[in-house]
C-alpha positions as CSV (number, residue, x, y, z in Angstrom):
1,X,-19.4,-49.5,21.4
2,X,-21.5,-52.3,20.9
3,X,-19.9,-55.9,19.1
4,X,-21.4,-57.0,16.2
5,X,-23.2,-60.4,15.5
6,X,-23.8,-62.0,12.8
7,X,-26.2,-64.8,12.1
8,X,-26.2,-67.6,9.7
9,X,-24.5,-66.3,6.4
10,X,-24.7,-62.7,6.9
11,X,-20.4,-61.8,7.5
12,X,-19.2,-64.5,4.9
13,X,-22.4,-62.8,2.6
14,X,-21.2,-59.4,3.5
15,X,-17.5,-60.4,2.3
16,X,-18.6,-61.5,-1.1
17,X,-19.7,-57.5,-1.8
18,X,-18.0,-56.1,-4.1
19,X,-14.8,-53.4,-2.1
20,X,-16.8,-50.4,-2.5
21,X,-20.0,-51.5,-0.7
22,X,-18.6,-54.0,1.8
23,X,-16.2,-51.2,2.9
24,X,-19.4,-48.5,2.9
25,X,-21.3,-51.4,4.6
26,X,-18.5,-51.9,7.4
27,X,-18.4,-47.8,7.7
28,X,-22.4,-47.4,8.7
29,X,-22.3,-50.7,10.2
30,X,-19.6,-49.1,13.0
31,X,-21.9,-46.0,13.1
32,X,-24.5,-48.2,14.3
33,X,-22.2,-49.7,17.0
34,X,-21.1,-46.4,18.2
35,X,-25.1,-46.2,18.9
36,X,-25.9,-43.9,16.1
37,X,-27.7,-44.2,12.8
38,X,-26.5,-45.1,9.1
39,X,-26.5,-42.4,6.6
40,X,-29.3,-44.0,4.8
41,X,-31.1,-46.9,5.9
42,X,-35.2,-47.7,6.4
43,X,-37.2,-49.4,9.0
44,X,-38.0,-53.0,8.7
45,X,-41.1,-53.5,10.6
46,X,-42.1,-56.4,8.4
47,X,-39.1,-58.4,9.3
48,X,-39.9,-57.6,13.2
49,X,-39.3,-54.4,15.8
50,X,-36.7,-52.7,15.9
51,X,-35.6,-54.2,12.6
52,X,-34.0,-51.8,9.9
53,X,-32.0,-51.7,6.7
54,X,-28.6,-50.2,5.3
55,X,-29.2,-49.0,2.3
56,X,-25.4,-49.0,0.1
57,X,-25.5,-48.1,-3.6
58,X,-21.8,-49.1,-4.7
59,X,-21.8,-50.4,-8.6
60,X,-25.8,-51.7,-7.4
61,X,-28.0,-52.0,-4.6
62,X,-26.6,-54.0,-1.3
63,X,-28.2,-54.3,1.8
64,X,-27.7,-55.0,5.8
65,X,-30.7,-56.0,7.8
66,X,-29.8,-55.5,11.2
67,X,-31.3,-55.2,14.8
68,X,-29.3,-52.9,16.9
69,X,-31.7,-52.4,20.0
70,X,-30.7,-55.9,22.3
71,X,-28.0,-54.4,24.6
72,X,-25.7,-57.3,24.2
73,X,-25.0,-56.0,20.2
74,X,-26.1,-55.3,17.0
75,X,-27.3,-58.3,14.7
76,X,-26.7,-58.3,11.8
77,X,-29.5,-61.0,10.1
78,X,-28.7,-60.4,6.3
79,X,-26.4,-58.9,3.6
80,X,-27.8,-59.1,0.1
81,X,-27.3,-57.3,-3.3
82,X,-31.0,-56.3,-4.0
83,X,-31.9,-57.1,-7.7
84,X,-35.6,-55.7,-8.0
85,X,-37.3,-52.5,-6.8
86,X,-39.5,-54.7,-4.2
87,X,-36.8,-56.9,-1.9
88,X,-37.1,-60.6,-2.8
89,X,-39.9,-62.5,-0.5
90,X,-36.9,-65.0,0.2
91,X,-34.6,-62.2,1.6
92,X,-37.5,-61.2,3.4
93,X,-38.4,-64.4,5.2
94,X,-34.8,-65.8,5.7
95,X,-34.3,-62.1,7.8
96,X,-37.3,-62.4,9.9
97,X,-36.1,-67.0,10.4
98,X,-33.2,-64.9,11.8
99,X,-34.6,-62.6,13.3
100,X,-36.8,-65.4,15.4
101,X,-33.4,-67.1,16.5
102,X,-32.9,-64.4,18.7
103,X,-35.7,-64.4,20.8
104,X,-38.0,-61.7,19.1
105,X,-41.5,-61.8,17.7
């Protein structure tokens, strides 16, 4: 099983979901370490390859944007309750800044 990293915010972010989704969010989050995919989730191509997204829907819409391909864990570069149909440009560019830190591009 891989170990989980998380940059910048993302774990205390991810704790300030409400129970429901930070508990979903923990369950596809160790399906992903386990090396298999989340129940429903969409590639993030925009953000950088390999890049993709949890999708949760507990009381609203959270997200985990999180690499999983470097062997040495899954990333995990940002939790967010998404607001708007279209994620926020700022969620956007503060994944891919994180994304960066880890020596993709």
């Amino acid at each position: 099983m891989k170990k989980t990293i998380f940059l910048g915010s993302s774990l205390n972010d991810l704790r300030d979901f409400p129970e429901e989704a930070r508990r979903d969010s923990g369950i596809e989050l160790h399906q992903v370490q386990l090396g298999l995919d989340p129940s429903d989730w969409k590639p993030m191509s925009s953000i950088g390859s390999g890049v993709r997204e949890i999708r949760v829907r507990a009381g609203g819409a959270y997200r985990v944007i999180y690499l999983s391909s470097r062997p040495e864990g899954v990333y995990v570069l940002h939790c967010f309750q998404k607001k708007t149909q279209k994620t926020a440009p700022r969620d956007i560019e503060l994944a891919k800044s994180r994304f960066k830190q880890i020596g993709e591009s």
